[in-house]
MARKE-771851 format. One line per field, with one value per residue: residue number from 1; x, y, z of N, C-alpha, C in turn. Coordinates in steps of 0.02 Angstrom, whole numbers, m for minus. Example, Ala and Ser with C-alpha at 12.3 -4.5 7.8 and 13.67 -1.06 7.14 Angstrom:
# MARKE-771851
i (1, 2);
n.px (660, 642);
n.py (m284, m112);
n.pz (390, 354);
ca.px (615, 684);
ca.py (m225, m53);
ca.pz (390, 357);
c.px (660, 645);
c.py (m165, 2);
c.pz (390, 394);
This chain:
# MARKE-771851
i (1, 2, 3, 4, 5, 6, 7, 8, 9, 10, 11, 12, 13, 14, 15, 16, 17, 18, 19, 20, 21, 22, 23, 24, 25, 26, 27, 28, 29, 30, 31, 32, 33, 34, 35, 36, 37, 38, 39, 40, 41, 42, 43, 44, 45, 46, 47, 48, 49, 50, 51, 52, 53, 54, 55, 56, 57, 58, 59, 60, 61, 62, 63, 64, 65, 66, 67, 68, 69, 70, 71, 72, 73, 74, 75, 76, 77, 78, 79, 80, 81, 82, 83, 84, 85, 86, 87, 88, 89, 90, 91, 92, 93, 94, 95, 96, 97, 98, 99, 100, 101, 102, 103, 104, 105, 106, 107, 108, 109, 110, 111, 112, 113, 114, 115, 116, 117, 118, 119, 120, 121, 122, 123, 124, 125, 126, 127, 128, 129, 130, 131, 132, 133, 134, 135, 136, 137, 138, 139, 140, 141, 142, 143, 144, 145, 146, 147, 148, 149, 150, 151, 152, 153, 154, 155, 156, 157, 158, 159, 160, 161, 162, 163, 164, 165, 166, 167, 168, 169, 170, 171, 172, 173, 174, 175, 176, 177, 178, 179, 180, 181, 182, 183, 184, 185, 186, 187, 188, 189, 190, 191, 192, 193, 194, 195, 196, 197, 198, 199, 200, 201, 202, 203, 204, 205, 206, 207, 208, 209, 210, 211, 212, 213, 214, 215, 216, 217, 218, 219, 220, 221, 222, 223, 224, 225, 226, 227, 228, 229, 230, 231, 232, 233, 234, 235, 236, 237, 238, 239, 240, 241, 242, 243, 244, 245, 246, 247, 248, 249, 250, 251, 252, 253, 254, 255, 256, 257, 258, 259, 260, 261, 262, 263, 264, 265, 266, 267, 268, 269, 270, 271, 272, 273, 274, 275, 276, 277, 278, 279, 280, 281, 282, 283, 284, 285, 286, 287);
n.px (42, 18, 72, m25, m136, m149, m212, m314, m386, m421, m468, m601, m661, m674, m746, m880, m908, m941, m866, m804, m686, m648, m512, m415, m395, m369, m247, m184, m169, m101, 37, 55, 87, 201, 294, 306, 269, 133, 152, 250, 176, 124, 225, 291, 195, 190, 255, 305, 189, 284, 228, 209, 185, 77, m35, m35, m107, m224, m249, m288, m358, m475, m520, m539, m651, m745, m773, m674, m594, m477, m351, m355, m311, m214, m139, m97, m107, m87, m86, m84, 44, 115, 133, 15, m3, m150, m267, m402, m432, m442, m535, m530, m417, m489, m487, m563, m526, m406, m403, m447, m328, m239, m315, m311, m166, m135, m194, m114, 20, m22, m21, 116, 196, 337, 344, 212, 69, m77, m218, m266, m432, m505, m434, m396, m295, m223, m190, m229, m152, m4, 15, 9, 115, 219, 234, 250, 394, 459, 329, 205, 128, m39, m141, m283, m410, m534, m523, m420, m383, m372, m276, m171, m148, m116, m17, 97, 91, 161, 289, 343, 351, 455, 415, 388, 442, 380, 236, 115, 10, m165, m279, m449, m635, m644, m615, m562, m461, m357, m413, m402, m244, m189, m203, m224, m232, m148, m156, m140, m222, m371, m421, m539, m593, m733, m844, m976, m1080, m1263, m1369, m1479, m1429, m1313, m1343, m1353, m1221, m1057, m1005, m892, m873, m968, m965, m844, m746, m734, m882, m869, m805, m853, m1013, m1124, m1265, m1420, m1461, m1334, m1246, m1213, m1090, m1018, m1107, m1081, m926, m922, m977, m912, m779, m679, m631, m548, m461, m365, m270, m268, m257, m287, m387, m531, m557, m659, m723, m866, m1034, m1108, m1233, m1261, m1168, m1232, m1316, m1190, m1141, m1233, m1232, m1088, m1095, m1213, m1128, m1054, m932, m885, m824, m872, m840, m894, m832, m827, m783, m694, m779, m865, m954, m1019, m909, m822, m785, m727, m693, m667, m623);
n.py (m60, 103, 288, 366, 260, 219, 347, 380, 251, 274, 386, 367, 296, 346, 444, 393, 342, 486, 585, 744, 800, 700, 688, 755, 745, 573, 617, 677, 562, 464, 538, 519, 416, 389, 469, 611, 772, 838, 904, 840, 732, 754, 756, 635, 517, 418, 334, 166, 79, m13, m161, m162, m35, m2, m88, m7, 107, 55, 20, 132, 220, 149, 179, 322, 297, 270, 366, 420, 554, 650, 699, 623, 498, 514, 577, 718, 889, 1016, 1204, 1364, 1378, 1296, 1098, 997, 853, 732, 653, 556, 583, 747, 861, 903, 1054, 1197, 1318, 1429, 1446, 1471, 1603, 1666, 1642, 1730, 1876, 1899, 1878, 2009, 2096, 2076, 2105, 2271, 2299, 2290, 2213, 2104, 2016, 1898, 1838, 1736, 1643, 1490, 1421, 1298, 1204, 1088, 1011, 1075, 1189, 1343, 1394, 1338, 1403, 1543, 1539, 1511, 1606, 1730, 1748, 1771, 1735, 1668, 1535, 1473, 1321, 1238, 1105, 994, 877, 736, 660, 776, 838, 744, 745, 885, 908, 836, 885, 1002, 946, 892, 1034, 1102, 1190, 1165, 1235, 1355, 1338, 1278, 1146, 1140, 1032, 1040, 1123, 1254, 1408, 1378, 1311, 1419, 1525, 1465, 1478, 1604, 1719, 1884, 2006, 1956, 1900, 1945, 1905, 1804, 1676, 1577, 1433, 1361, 1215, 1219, 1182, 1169, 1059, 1029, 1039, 934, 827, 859, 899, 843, 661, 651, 713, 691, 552, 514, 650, 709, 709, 793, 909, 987, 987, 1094, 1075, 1151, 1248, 1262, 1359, 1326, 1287, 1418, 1515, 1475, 1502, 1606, 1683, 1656, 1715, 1817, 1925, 1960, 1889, 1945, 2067, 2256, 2308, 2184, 2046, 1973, 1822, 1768, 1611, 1585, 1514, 1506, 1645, 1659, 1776, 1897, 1840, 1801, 1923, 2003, 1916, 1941, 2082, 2104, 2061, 2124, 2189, 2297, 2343, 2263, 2190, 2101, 2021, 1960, 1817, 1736, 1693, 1792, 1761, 1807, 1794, 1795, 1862, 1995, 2050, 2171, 2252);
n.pz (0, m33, 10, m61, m77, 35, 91, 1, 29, 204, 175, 141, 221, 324, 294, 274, 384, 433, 478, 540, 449, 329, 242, 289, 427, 385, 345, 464, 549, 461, 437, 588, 619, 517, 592, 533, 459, 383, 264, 225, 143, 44, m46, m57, m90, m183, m108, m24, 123, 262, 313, 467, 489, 407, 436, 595, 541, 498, 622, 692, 602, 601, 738, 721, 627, 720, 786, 889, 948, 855, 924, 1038, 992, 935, 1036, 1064, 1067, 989, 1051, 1061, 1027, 1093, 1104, 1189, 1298, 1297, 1341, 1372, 1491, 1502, 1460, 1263, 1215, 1142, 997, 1049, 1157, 1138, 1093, 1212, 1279, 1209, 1235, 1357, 1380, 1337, 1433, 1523, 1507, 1508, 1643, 1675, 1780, 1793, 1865, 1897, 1962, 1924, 1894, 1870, 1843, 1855, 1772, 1668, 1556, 1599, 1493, 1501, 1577, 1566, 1447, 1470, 1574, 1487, 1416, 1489, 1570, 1701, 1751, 1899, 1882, 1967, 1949, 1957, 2008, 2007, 2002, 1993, 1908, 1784, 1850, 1855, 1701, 1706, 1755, 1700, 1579, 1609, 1670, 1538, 1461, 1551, 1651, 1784, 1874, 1906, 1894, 1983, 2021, 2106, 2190, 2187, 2235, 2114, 2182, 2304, 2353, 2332, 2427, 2541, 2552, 2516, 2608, 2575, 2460, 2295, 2157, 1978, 1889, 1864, 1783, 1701, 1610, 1618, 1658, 1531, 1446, 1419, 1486, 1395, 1263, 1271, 1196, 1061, 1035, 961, 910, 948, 1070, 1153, 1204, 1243, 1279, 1451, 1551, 1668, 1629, 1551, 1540, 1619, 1690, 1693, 1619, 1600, 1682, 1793, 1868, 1830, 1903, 2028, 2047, 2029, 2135, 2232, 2341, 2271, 2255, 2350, 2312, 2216, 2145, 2169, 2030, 1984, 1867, 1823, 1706, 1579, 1526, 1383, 1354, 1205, 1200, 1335, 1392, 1434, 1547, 1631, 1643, 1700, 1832, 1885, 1869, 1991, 2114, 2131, 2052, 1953, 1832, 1695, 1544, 1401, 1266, 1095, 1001, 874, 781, 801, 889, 1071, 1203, 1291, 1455, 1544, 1710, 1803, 1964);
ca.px (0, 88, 44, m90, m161, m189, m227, m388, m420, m451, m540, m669, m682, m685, m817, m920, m917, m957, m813, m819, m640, m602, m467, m389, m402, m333, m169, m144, m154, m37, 92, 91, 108, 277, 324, 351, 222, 66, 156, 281, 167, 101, 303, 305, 138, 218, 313, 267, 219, 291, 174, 195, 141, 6, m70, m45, m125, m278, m281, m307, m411, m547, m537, m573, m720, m781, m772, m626, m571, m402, m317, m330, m278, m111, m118, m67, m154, m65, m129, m46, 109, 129, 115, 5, m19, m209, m309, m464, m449, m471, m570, m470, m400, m508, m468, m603, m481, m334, m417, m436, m260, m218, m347, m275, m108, m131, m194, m52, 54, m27, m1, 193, 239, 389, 330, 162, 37, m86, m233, m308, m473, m526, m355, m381, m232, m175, m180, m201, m88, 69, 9, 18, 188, 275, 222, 268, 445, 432, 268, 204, 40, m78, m178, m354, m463, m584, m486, m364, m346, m352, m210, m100, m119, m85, 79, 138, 120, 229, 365, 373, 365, 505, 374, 373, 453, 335, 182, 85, m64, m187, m334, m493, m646, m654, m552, m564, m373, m310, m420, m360, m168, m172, m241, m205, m239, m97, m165, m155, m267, m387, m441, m570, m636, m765, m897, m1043, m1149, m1317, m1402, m1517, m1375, m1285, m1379, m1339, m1150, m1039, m1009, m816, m859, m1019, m940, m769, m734, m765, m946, m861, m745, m910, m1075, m1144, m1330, m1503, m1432, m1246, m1229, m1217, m1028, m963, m1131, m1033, m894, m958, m1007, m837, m752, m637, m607, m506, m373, m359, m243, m315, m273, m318, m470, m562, m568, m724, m757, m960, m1064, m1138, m1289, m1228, m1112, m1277, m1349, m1153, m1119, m1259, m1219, m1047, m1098, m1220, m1072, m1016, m891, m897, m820, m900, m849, m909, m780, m817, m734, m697, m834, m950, m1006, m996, m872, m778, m785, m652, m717, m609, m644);
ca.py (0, 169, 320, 384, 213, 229, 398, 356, 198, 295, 455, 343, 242, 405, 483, 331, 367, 553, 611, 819, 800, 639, 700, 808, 661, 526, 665, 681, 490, 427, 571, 513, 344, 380, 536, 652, 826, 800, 910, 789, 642, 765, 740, 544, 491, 323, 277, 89, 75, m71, m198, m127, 49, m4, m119, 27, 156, 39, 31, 193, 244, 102, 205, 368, 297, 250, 439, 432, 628, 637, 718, 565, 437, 552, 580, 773, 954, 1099, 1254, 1433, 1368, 1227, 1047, 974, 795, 739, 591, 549, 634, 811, 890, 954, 1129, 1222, 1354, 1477, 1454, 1517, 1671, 1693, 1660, 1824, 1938, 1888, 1923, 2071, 2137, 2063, 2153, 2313, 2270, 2302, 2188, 2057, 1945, 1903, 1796, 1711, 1583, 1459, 1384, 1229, 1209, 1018, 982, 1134, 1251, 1416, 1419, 1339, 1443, 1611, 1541, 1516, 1700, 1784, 1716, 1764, 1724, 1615, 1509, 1417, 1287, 1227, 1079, 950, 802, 691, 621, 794, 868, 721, 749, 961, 897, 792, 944, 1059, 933, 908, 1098, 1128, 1230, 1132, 1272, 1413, 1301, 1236, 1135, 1103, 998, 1091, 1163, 1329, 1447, 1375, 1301, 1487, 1570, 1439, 1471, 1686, 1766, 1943, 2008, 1943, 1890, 1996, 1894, 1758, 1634, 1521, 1419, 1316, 1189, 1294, 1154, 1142, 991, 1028, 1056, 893, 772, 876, 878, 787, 606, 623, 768, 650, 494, 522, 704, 694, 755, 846, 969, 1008, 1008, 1167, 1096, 1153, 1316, 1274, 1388, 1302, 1283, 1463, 1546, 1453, 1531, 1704, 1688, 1655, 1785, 1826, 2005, 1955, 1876, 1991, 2151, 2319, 2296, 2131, 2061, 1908, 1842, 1693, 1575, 1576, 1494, 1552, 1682, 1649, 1818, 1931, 1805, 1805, 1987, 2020, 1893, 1977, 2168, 2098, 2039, 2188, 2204, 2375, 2349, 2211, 2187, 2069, 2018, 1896, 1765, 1774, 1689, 1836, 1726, 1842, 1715, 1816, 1914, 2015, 2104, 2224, 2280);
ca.pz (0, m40, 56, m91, m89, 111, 114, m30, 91, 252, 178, 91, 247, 381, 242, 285, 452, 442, 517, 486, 406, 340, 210, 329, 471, 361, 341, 508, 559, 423, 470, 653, 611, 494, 610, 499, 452, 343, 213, 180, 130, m23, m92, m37, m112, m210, m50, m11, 171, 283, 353, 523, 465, 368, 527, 636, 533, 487, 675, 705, 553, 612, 802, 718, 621, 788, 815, 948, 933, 833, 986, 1073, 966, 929, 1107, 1091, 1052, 966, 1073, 1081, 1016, 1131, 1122, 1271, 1301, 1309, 1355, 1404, 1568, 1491, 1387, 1228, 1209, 1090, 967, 1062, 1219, 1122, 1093, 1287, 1323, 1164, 1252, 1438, 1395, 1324, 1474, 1601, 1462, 1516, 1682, 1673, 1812, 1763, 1929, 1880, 2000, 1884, 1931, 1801, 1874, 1798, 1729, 1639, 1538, 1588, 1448, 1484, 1626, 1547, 1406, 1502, 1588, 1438, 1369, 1537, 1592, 1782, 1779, 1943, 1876, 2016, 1910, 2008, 1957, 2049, 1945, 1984, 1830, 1760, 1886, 1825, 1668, 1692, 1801, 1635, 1538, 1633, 1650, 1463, 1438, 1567, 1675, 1829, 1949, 1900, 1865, 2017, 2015, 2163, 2201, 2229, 2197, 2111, 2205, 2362, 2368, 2325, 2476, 2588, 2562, 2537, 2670, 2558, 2345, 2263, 2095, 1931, 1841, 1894, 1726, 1704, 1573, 1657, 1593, 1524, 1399, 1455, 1483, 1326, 1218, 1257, 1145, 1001, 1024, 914, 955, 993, 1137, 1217, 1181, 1242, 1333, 1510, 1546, 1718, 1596, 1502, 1547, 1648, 1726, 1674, 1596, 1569, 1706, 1865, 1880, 1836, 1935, 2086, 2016, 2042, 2208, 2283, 2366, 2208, 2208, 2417, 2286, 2168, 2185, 2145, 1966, 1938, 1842, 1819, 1655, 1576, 1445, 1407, 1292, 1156, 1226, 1395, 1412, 1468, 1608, 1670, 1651, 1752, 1901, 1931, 1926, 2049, 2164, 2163, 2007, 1919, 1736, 1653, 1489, 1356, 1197, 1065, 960, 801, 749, 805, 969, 1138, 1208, 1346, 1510, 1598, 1764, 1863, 2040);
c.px (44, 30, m25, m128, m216, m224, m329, m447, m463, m503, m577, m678, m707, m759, m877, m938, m950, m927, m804, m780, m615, m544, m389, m364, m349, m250, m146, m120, m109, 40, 86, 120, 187, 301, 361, 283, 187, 95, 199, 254, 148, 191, 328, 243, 140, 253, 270, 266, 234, 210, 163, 150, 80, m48, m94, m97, m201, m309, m341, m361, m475, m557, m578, m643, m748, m789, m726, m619, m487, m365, m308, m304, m203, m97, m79, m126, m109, m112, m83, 15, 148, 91, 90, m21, m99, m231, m368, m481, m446, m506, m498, m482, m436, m478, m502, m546, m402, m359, m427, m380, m227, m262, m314, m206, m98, m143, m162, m11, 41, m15, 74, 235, 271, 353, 249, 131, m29, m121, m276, m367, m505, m463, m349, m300, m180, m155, m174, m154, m39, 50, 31, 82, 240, 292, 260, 331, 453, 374, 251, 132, 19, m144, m241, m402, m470, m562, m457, m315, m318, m289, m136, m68, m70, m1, 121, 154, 184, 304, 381, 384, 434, 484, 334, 383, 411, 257, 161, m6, m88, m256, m387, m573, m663, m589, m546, m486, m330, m374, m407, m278, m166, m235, m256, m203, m167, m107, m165, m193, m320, m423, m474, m627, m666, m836, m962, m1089, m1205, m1338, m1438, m1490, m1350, m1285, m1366, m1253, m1143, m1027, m937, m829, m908, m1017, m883, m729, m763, m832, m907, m836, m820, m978, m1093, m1232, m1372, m1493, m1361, m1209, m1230, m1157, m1016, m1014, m1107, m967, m900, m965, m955, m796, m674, m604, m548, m450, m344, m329, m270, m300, m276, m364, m468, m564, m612, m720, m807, m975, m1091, m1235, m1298, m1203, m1170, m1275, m1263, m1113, m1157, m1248, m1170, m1080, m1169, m1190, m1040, m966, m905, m875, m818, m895, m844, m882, m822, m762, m729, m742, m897, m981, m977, m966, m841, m801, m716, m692, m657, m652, m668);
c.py (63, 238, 368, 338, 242, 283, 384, 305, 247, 361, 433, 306, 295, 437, 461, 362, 429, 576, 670, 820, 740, 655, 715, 747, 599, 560, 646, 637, 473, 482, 565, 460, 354, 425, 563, 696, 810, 832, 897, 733, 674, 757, 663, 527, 423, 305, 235, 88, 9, m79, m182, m68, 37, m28, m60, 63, 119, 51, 86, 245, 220, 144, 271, 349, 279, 309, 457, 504, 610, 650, 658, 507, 465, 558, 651, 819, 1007, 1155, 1300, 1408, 1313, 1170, 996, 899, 793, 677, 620, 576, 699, 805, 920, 1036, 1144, 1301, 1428, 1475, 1480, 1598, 1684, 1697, 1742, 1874, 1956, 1933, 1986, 2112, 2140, 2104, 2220, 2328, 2298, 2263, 2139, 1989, 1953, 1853, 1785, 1642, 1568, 1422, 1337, 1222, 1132, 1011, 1040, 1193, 1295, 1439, 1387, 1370, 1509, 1591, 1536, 1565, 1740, 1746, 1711, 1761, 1684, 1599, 1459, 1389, 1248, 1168, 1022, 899, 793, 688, 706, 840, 812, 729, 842, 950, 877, 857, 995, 1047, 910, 989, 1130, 1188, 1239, 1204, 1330, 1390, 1257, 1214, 1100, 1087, 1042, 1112, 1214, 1353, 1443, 1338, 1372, 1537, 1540, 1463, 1558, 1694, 1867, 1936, 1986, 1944, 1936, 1984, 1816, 1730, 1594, 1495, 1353, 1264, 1244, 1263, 1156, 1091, 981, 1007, 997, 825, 781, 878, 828, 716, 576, 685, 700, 598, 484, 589, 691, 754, 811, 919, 997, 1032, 1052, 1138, 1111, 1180, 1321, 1323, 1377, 1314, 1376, 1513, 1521, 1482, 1612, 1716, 1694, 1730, 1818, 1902, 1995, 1935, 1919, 2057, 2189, 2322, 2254, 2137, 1978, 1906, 1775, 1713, 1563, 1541, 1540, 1572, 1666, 1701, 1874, 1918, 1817, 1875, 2025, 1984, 1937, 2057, 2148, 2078, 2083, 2223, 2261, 2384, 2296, 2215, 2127, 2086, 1962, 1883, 1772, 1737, 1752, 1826, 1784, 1792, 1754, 1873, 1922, 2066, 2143, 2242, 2330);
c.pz (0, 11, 0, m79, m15, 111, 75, m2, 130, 238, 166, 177, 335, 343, 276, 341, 480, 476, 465, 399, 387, 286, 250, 394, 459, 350, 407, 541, 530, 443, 531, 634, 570, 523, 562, 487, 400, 275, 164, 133, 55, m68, m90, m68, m143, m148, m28, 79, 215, 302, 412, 515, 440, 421, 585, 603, 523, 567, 700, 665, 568, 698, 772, 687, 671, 818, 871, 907, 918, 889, 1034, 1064, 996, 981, 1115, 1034, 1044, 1002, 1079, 1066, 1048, 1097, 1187, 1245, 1317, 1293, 1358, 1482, 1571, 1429, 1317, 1203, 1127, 1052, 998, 1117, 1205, 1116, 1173, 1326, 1276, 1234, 1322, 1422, 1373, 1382, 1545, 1556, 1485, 1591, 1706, 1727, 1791, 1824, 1945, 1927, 1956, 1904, 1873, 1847, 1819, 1747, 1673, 1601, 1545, 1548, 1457, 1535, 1607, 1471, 1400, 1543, 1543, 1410, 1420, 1581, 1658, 1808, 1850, 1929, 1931, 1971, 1974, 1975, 2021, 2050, 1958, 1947, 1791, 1775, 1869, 1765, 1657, 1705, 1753, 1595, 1565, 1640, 1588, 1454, 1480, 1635, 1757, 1897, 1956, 1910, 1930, 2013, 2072, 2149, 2240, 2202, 2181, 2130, 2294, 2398, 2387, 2404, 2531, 2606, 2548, 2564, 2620, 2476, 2320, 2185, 2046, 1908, 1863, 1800, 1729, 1638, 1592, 1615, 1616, 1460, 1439, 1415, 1415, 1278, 1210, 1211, 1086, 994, 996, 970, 993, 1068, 1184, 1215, 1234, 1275, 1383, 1520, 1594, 1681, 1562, 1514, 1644, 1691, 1677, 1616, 1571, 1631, 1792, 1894, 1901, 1870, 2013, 2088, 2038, 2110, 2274, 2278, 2297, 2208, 2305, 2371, 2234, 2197, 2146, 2084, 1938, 1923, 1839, 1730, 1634, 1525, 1458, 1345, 1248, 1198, 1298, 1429, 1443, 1512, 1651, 1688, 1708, 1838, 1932, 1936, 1992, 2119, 2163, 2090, 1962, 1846, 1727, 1561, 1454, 1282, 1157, 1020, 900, 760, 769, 871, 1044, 1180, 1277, 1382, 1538, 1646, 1793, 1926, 2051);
């Protein structure tokens, strides 16, 4: 089988399946399987592949038509310039959550301090806090999540990235680790992208998120809004120094109902960003 042969195999056989991308899909599988980048295989296209290779890649082609999410076969997620490891014990890093680590740092950037304090809540594989430690060199990130599984896998990430002495992650939930251990505002920036599907919603998700992402990383309650209206409620602005801010991931038509909870807690600039699809996707409060 040469790598056109396979590649014609698995798209016709991902197609089948209704997998969004199976062209695209079948690329990225056959370039893990020979490690090497998907835009080598368009200059290799007659190369014959062993019997090993070919075995593996059928493997893995017959998982995705089963809808496994590519990220977990390959077992890693391109996000913000990093490579993070990712199982089944997080959710995976989406492309809407890179735009929240741009908008963030832009405003620790304004900020001007070099020794930055920096809290990710709901941190799963860790993203936007070894995201925001890799951007801000003396940064100090405190990562926060309910999970086990997903605090082992954040811990894996940081010691592949090198990120271990800046990069702590504790067991908890919310922000109830970080008002245990400061007594006093420290934080510049508090982060949280928390689950926010509602219950309604979940039936219609694809079948690699409700299949295969952990429901905890995801689903939000009645409303989607159970988690990060718990969220709100906690004493947040005690960690926060006078020019920090809070900053949230919402669902889509979500960013009203949560704009209004915090200025009822007190918070005084509420502003609502969207994504670049158009969707009102982000909050940043200040004090």
């Amino acid at each position: 089988m040469t790598v056109s042969e396979a590649l014609n195999w698995a798209t016709q056989k991902l197609l089948e399946a209704r997998v969004p991308e199976p062209q695209t899909d079948a690329e990225w599988l056959l370039a893990h399987v020979l490690g090497r980048g998907r835009t080598n295989l368009k200059f290799n296209r007659k190369e014959v592949l062993t019997d090993e290779q070919r075995r593996t890649y059928e493997r893995l082609v017959s998982k995705r038509a089963q809808r496994v999410p590519l990220a977990y076969i390959i077992g890693e997620q391109p996000f913000c310039g990093l490579v993070l490891k990712v199982d089944e014990r997080v959710m995976i890093p989406r492309q809407e959550t890179e735009q929240l680590v741009e908008l963030v740092s832009e405003r620790l950037k304004k900020i001007g301090n070099e020794h930055l304090m920096v809290a990710d809540i709901g941190t799963g594989s860790g993203a936007i806090g070894l995201a925001l430690a890799s951007r801000f060199e003396r940064a100090t990130v405190l990562g926060v999540d309910i999970s086990d599984e997903a605090l082992e896998v954040a811990e894996q990430n940081a010691r592949r990235l090198g990120l271990t002495k800046r990069c702590v992650f504790l067991k908890g939930d919310l922000t109830e680790p970080l008002e245990a251990i400061f007594s006093v505002p420290v934080f510049d920036a508090v982060v949280a992208n928390l689950p926010y599907v509602a219950d309604s919603e979940w039936e219609k998700l694809e079948p690699e998120v409700r299949h295969y992402e952990p429901e905890i990383a995801l689903r939000g309650g009645t409303d989607g809004l159970s988690v990060i209206s718990r969220f709100v409620l906690r004493p947040i602005q005690l960690l926060l120094a006078s020019h920090g801010f809070v900053a949230l991931e919402v669902g889509a038509g979500q960013a009203p109902k949560v704009q209004n909870l915090l200025k009822k807690r007190g918070w005084k600039r509420v502003a609502i960003l969207k994504d670049f699809a158009g969707i009102e996707r982000f909050l940043f409060a200040q004090r």
